[in-house]
Each structure stands twice: as C-alpha cells, then as structure tokens.
C-alpha positions in Angstrom: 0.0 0.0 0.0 1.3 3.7 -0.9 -0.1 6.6 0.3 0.3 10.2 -1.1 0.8 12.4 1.4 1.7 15.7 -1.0 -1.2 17.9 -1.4 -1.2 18.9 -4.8 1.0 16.0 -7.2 0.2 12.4 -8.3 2.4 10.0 -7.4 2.7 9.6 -11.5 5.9 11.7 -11.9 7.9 9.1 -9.5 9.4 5.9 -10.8 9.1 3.3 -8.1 11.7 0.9 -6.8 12.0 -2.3 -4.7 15.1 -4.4 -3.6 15.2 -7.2 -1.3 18.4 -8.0 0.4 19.6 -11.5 1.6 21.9 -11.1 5.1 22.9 -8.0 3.8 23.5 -8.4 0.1 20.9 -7.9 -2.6 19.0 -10.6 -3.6 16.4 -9.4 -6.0 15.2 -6.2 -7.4 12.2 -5.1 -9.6 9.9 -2.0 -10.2 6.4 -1.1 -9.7 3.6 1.8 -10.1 1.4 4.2 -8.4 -0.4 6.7 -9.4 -2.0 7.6 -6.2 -3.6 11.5 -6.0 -3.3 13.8 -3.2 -3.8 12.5 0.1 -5.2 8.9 -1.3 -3.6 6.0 -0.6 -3.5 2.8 -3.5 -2.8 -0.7 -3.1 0.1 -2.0 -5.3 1.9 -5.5 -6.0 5.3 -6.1 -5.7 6.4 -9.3 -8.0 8.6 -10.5 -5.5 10.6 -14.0 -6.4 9.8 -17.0 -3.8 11.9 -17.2 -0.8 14.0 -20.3 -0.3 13.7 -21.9 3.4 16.4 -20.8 5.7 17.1 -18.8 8.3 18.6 -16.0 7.0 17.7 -12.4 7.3 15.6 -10.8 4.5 15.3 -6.8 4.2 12.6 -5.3 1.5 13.8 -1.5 0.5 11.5 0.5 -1.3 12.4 4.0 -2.8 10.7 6.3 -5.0 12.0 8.7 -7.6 11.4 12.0 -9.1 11.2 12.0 -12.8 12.7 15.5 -14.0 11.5 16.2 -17.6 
C-alpha cells in the first residue's frame, strides 16, 4: 500500500523501486507503479521472487523517484 501524502501532485511523476536483500546483500530487485492523487492511498503489487527456506535475514527497501523532464 502507498499513500500520497503531498497535497497537490500524483504520485505519476515518481518511478518506483523495490530491492530485497539476503543477510545484507541484494537478492532481487524489480519495479512497480502508483499513481496515487493527493492525500489517497492505492494498493500496489510487488512481483517478488519465492523465498528459499532458511534462516537468513531478508530486508525489503522501497524508494521512490522524481522524474525530472
């Protein structure tokens, strides 16, 4: 879920990012959308690979960036 907490932009000028690290280094990585208005808030799917069965530590990052014309 993303929630757009500016008061007058869309979240479509941002390019979205996730990365999911593996005890510290990075496992997978992928992108994803939203297009959320002012002050709404918008589900969205990450296509994250499976996770194999151990005990190691997994981190999810998510970052979102500006796109400057």
């Amino acid at each position: 879920m993303v929630q757009n907490t500016q008061e007058v932009t869309s979240l479509q000028p941002y390019s979205f990012v996730w990365k999911l690290y593996q005890n510290g280094a990075l496992y997978a990585s992928g992108t994803f959308e939203a297009s959320a208005k002012p002050g709404e808030t918008q589900d969205v799917a990450l296509s994250l690979p499976p996770l194999p069965r151990t005990l190691d530590e997994f981190t999810l990052h998510l970052a979102a960036y500006r796109d400057w014309e």
